[in-house]
C-alpha positions as CSV (number, residue, x, y, z in Angstrom):
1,X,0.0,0.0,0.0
2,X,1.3,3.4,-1.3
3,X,0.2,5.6,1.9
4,X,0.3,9.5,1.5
5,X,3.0,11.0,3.6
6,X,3.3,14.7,5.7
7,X,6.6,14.5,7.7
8,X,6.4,18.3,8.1
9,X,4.0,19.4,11.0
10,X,3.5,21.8,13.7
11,X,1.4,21.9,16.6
12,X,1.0,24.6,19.6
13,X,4.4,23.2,21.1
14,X,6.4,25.6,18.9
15,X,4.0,27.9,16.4
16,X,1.1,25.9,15.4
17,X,-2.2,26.3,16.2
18,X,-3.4,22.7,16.6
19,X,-3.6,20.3,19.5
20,X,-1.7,17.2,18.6
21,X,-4.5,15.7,18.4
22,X,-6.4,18.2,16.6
23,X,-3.1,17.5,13.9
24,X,-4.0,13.8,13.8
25,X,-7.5,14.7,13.1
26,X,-6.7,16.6,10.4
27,X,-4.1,14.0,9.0
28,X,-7.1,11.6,8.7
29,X,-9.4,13.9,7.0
30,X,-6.4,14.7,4.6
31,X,-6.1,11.2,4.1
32,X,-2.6,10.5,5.2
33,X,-0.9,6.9,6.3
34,X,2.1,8.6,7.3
35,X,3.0,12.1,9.7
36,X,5.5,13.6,11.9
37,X,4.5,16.1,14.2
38,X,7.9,18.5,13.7
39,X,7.9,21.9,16.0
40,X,10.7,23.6,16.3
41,X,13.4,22.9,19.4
42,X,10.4,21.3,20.6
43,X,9.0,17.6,21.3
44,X,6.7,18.4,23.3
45,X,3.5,17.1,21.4
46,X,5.0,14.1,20.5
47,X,4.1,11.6,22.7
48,X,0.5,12.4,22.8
49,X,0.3,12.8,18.8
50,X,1.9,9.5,18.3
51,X,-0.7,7.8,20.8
52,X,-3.5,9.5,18.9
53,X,-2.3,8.2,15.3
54,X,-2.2,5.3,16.5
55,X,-5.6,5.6,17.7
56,X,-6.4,6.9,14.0
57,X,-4.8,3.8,11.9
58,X,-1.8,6.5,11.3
59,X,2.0,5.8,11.7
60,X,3.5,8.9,13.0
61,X,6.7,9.2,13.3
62,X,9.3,11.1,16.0
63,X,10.0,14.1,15.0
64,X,11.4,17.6,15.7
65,X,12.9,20.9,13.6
66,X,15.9,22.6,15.3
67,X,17.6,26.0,14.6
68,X,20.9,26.2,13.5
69,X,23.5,28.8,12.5
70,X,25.6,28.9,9.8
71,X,27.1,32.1,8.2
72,X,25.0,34.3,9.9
73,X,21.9,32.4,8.4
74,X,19.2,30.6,10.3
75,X,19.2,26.8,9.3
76,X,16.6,24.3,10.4
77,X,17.4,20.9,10.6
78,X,14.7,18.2,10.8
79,X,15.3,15.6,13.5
80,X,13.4,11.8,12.8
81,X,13.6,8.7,15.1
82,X,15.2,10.5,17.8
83,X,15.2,9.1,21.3
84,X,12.8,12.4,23.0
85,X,14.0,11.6,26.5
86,X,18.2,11.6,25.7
87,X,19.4,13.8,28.0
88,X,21.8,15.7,25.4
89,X,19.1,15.7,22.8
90,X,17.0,17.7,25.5
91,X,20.0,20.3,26.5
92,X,20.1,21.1,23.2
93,X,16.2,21.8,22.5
94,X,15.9,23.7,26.2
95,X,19.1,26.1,25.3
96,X,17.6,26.8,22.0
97,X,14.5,27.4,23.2
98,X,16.0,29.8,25.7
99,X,17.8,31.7,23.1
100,X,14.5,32.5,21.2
101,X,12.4,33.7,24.4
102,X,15.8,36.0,25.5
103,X,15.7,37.6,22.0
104,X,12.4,38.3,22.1
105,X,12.4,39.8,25.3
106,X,15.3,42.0,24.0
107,X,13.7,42.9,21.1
108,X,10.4,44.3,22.9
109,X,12.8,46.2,25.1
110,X,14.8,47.4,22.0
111,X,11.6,48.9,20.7
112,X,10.5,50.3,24.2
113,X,14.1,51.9,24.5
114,X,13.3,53.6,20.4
115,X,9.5,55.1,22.0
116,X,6.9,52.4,21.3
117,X,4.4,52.0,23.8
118,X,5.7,48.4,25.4
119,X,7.7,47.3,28.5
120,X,9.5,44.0,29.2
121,X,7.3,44.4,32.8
122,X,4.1,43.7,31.0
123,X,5.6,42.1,27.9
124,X,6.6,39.2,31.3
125,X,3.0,39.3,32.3
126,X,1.9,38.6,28.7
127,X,-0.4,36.1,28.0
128,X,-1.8,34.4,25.1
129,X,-3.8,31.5,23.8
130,X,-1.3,29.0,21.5
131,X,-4.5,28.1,19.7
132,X,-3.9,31.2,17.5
133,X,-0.4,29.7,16.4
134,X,2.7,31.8,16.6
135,X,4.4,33.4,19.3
136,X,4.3,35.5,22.2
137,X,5.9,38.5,20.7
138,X,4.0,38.4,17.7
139,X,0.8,38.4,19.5
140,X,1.6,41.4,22.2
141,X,2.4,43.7,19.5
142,X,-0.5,42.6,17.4
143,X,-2.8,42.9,20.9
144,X,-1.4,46.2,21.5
145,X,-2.1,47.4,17.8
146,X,1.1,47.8,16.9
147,X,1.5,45.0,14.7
148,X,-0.6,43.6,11.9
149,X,0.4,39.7,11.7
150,X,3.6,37.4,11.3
151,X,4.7,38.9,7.8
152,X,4.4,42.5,9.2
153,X,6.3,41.0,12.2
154,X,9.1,39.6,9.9
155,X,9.4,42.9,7.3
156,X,8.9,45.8,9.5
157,X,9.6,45.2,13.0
158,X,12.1,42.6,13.5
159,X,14.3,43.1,11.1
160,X,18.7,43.7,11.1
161,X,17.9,47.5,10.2
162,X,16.5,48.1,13.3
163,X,19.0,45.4,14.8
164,X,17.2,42.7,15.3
165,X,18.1,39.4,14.2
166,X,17.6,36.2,15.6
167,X,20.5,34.5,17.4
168,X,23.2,32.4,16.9
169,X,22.2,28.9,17.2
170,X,24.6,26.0,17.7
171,X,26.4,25.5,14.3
172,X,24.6,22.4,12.0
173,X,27.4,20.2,13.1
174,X,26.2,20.5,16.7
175,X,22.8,20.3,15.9
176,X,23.5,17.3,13.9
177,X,25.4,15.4,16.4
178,X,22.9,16.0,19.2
179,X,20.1,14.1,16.6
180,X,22.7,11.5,15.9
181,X,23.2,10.8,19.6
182,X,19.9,10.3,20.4
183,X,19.8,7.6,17.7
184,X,17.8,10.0,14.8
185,X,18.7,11.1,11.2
186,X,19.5,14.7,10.3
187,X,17.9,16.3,7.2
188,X,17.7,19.9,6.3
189,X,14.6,21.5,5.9
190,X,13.3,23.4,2.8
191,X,16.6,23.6,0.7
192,X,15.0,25.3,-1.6
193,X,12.7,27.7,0.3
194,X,13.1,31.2,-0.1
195,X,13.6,30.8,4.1
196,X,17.0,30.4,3.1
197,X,17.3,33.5,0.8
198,X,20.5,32.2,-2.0
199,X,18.4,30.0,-3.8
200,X,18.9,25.9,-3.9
201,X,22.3,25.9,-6.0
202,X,23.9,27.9,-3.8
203,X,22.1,26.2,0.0
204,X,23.6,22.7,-1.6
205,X,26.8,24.6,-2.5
206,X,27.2,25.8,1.5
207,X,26.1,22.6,2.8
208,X,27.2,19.8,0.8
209,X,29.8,19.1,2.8
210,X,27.7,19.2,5.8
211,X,27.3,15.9,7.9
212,X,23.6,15.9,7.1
213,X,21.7,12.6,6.4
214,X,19.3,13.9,3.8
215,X,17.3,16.4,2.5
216,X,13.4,17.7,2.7
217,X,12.9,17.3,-1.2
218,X,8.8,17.6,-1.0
219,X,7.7,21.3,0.3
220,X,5.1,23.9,0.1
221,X,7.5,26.3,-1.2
222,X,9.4,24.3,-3.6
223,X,8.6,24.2,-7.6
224,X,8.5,21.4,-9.6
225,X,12.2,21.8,-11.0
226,X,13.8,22.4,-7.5
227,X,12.1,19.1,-6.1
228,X,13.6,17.2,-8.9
229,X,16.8,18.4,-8.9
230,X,17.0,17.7,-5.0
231,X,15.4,14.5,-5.2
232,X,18.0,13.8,-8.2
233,X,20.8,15.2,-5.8
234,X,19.9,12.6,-2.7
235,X,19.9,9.6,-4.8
236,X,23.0,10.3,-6.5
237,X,24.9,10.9,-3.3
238,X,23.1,8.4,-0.9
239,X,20.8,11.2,1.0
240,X,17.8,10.2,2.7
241,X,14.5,12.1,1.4
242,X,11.7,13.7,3.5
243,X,8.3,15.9,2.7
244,X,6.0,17.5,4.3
245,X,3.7,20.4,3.8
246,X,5.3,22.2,6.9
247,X,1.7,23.0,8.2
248,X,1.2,25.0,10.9
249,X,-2.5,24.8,11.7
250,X,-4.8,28.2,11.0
251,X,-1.4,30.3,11.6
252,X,0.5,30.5,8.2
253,X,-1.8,30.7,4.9
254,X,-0.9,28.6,2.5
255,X,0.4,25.8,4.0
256,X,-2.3,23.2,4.0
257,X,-1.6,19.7,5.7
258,X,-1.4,16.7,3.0
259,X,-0.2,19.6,0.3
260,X,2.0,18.8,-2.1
261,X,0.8,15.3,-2.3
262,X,3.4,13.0,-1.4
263,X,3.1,9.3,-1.5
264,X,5.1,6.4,0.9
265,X,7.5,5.2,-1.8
266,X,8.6,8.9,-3.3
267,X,10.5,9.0,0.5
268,X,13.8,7.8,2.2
269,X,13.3,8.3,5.7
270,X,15.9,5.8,7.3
């Protein structure tokens, strides 16, 4: 049986604005055999998606979505079979995690510093409901008026003229060895997304040489020509292959869970 496959998913644990379970029940309706549930530096919805699928007739595999750093450029690395509870796999995820929530904090007090009407005082006492997806900082300036969404967020607010940026994660070679100790595969996520700005030829130039097991081939944001040529790419140099739609619930238009269509045999997972 040639079962539809989304190894790219995101729940409330990172950005998302499902429920784990809410993700499963939307993998069934999309009629998938195969998920991940992949937040980022998180693994929090794991266990409790993986009891759902199974519930649904789904196999769901581990999974996670790390940041990395790599010439000043953010790099996410998707993280599959992992052991959750290695205790170096979990170092890694909480320090990342902490670098995020410390930038943010320094951002809001950036833009308090340049006159805008926020404080770190009740940015702290901030709260919000995950289901809307996102993050906190996105939604107090959105709350406060000050913001429109995520793509205002991204080109107008937090951005290197003002000097924000976000930090510097452990290098891909870190981030890689922490997956490969707790007994995953490493595979970088949308090559040929415009996430990482150069364009495919040059992401595969910078990290060819990289100790990654694979690449995410299948992706919302990749065309037809950059799927091939990365799908060419893995199988003439041994590289395992994911896909996924990299679905984040309600929270990022576009991305709809099942989308591109993806089948079991099209992917080299381990």
């Amino acid at each position: 049986m040639n079962r539809r496959v989304d190894l790219h998913i995101h729940t409330i644990a990172s950005d998302g604005s499902w429920t784990p379970r809410q993700a499963v029940d939307a993998a069934k309706k999309a009629g998938l055999g195969v998920m991940a549930v992949t937040d980022h530096d998180s693994v929090d919805s794991v266990a409790a998606a993986r009891e759902a699928a199974r519930e649904a007739g789904i196999v769901c595999y581990t999974g996670v979505e790390i940041c990395s750093t790599y010439e000043g450029h953010c790099f996410h690395i998707l993280g599959y079979g992992m052991d959750i509870d290695h205790p170096l796999f979990r170092e890694h995820l909480a320090y990342n995690t902490e670098l995020l929530e410390r930038t943010d904090e320094e951002a809001i007090g950036k833009l308090g510093r340049e006159g805008w009407p926020v404080s770190i005082e009740e940015y702290r006492a901030y709260r919000y409901d995950p289901a809307r997806g996102g993050f906190k900082a996105l939604f107090y300036l959105v709350d406060k008026g000050l913001c429109r969404d995520v793509k205002d967020f991204f080109s107008r607010i937090f951005v290197k003229e003002r000097g924000l940026d976000f930090p510097v994660f452990p290098t891909i070679e870190e981030t890689v060895a922490t997956i490969h100790q707790a007994g995953g595969v490493a595979l970088l996520a949308h090559p040929a997304s415009h996430f990482h700005g150069p364009g495919l030829r040059e992401t595969l130039h910078a990290v060819s040489k990289k100790p990654l097991d694979g690449f995410e081939c299948y992706h919302t944001a990749h065309n037809k020509p950059d799927t091939a040529a990365l799908v060419e790419f893995c199988r003439e140099h041994h590289k395992l292959i994911s896909g996924g739609s990299d679905c984040h619930g309600r929270f990022v238009d576009g991305r709809i869970i099942g989308q591109p269509v993806i089948l079991e045999d099209q992917i080299h997972l381990f």
